[in-house]
C-alpha positions in Angstrom: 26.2 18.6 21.3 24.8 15.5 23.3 26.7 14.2 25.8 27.8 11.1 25.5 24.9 9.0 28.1 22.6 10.5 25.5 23.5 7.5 23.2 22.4 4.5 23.9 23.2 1.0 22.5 19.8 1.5 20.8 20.6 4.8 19.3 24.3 3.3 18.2 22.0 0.3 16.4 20.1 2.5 15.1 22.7 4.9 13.6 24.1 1.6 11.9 21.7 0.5 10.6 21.0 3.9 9.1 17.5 4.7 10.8 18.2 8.0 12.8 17.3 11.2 11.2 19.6 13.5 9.4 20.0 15.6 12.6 20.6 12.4 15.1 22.6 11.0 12.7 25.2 13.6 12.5 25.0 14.1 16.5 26.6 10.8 16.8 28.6 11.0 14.0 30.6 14.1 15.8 30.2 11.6 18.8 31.6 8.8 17.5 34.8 11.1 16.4 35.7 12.1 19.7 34.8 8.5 21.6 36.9 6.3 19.9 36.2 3.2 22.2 32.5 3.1 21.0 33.6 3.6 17.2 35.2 0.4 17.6 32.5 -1.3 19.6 29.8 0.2 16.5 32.5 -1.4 14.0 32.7 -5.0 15.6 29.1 -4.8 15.2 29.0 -4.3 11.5 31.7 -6.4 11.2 29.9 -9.5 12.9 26.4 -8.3 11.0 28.5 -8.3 7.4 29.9 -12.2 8.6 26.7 -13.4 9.1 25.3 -11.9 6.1 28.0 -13.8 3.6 28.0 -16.9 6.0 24.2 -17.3 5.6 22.3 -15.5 2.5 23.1 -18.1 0.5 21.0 -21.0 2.0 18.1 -18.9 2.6 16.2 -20.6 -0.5 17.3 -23.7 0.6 14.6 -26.3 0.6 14.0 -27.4 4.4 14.6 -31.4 5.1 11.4 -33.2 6.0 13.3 -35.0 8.8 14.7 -32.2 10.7 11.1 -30.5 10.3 9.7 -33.8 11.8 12.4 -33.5 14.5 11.7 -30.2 15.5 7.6 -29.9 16.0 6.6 -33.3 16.4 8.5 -33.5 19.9 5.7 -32.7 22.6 8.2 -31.4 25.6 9.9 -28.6 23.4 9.8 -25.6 25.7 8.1 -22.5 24.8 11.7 -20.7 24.3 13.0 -23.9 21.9 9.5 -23.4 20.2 10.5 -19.6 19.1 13.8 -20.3 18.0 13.0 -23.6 16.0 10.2 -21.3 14.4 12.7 -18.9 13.7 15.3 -21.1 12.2 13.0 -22.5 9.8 11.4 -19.8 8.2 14.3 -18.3 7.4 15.4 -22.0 5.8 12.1 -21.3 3.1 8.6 -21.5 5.2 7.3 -24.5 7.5 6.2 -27.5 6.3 6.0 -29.1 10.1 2.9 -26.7 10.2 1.2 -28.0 7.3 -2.5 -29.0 8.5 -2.9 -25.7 10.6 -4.7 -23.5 7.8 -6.6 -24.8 5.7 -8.3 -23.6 2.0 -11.9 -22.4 3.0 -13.9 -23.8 0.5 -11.4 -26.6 -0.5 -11.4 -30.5 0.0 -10.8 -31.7 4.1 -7.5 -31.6 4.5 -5.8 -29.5 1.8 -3.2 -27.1 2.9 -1.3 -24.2 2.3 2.0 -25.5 1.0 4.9 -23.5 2.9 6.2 -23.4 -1.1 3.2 -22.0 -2.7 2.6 -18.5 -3.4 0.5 -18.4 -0.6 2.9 -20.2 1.7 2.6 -17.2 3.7 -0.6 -17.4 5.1 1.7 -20.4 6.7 3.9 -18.9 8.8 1.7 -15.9 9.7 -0.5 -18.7 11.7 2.3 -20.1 13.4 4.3 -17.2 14.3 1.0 -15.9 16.0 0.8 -19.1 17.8 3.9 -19.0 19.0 4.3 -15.6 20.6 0.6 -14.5 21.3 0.6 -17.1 24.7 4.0 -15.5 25.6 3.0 -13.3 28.9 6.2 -11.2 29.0 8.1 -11.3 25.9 5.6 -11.2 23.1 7.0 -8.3 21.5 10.8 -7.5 20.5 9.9 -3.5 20.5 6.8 -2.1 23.0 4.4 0.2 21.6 5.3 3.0 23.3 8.8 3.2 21.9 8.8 5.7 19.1 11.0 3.8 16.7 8.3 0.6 16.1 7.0 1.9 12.8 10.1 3.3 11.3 12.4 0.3 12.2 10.0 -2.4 10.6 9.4 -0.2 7.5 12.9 0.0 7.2 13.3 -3.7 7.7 10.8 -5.5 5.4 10.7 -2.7 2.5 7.1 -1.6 2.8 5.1 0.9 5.2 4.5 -0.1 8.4 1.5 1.5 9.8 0.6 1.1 13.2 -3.2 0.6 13.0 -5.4 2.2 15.6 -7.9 -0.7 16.7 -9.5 0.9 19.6 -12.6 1.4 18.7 -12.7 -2.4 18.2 -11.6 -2.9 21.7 -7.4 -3.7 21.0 -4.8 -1.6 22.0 -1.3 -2.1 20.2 1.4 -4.3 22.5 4.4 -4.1 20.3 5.5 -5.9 16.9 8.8 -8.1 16.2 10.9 -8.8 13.1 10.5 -11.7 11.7 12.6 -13.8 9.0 10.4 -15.1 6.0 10.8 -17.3 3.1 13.5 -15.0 1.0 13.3 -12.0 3.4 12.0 -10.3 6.5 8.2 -10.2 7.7 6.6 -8.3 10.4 4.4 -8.7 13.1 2.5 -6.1 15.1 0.4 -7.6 18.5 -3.1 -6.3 19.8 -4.6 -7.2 23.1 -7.8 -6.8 24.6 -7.5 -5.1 27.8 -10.4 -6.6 29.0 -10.8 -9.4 28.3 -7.0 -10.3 27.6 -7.8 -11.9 23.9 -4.7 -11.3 21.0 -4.8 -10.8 17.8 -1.4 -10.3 15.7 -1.1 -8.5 12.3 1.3 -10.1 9.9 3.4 -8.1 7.3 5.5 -8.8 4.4 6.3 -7.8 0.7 4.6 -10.0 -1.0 5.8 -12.2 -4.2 4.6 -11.5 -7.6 2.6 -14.3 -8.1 1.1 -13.9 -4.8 -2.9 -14.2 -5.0 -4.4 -10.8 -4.2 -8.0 -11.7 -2.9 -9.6 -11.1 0.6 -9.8 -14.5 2.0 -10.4 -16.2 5.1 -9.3 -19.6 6.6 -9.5 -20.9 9.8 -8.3 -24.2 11.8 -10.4 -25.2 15.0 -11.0 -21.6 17.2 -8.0 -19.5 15.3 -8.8 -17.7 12.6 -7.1 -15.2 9.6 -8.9 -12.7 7.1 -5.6 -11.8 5.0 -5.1 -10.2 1.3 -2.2 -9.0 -0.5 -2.7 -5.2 -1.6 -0.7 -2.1 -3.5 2.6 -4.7 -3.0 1.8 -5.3 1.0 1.0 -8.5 2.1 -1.2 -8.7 5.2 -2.7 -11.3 7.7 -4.8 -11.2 10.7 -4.8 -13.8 12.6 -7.0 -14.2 16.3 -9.1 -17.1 18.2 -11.7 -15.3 17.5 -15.6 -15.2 16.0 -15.3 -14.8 12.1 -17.3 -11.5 12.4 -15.5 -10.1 14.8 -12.4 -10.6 13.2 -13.8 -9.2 10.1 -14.6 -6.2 11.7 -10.7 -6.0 12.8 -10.0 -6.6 9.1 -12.3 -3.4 8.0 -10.6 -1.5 11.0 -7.0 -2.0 9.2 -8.3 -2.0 5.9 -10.2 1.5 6.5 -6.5 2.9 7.9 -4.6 2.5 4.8 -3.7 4.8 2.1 -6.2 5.3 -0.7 -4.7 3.4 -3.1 -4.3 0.5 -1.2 -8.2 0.9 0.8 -10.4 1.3 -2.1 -11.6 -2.4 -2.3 -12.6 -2.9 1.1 -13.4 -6.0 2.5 -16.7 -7.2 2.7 -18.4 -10.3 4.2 
């Protein structure tokens, strides 16, 4: 039996939220039994996690108000840390419109967007989540790559495989990934970096919606840039400041790593 400093607050999290393996899982189980003071402190915990759920689920398809979108992004002095938790607050209200004018339709008119509304709102908040936590120098990721857990949490989270691509033959080592809420759900993001020359790229993650257009595309919006394309029900975005070619060669680096059935239309220039 483990003893009892084995289990972590991490481990306890993760045994609620029903991510530990069969044989964890029924370590602290028998732990749980004979510690009653963290049983309780596990149950507060679901408790709280079930009262947010009824409180908020229901205005997560909300439509977002223009003004408070206005409010929020067109205020210059917002610190980083306001930035992050505006961001977060609303793409879980049903995708930004504040960011509208940051990617653009290659090919399109000057000045179309991608309509935070639209199937391929997406492509949206991919750009702006990158933007926000690639400049952050010690708190860019929510779980460090070295921690075990990364792959199996986000799969868990967003509903689709989370692979953790291997870029470093392209120069990128994996920093970490985050959670991130989305329009009607939960999207991920996995951070690269460069050790060298201390460039970012971030890889963004979601289950797509059915109407979602498959294609390989690419957009861009001064020096950032994103190659993404929706594949075997997983929709993913790279996003970088970085030379189109190079960040297509990122793209056939992920592309290359996925299963079969989801690789066999590779991207091309």
């Amino acid at each position: 039996m483990s003893r009892p400093d084995d289990f972590t607050d991490t481990d306890l999290s993760a045994w609620l939220d029903g991510e530990l393996d069969a044989e964890r899982r029924a370590q602290v189980d028998a732990w749980l039994h004979d510690n009653l003071e963290a049983g309780a402190r596990v149950r507060l915990w679901a408790a709280d996690r079930d009262a947010l759920r009824a409180r908020w689920d229901p205005v997560l398809g909300e439509p977002l108000p223009a003004a408070l979108v206005d409010q929020v992004w067109q205020v210059p002095a917002l610190p980083r840390w306001a930035q992050a938790a505006a961001m977060a607050g609303l793409l879980v209200a049903g995708g930004v419109i504040g960011a509208a004018g940051m990617w653009q339709w290659q090919g399109q008119r000057p000045g179309s967007t991608l309509a935070a509304g639209t199937p391929a709102g997406w492509v949206q908040r991919a750009g702006l989540a990158h933007s926000v936590y690639v400049a952050e120098p010690l708190h860019a990721v929510e779980v460090k790559a070295a921690e075990e857990h990364l792959a199996r949490w986000l799969t868990r989270r967003i509903n689709i495989e989370v692979k953790l691509y291997d870029l470093r033959d392209e120069g990128f080592e994996l920093v970490g990934g985050r959670l991130l809420p989305d329009a009607g759900g939960k999207s991920a993001q996995l951070m690269y970096e460069n050790p060298q020359t201390h460039q970012r790229v971030t890889v963004y993650l979601r289950k797509p919606d059915a109407d979602a257009p498959t294609a390989f595309r690419y957009v861009q919006q001064g020096e950032l840039g994103m190659f993404y394309w929706v594949e075997a029900g997983a929709g993913c975005a790279l996003v970088g400041a970085l030379p189109k070619e190079r960040l297509l060669a990122l793209a056939q680096a992920i592309y290359k790593q996925l299963p079969s059935e989801q690789g066999a239309n590779a991207p091309v220039r």
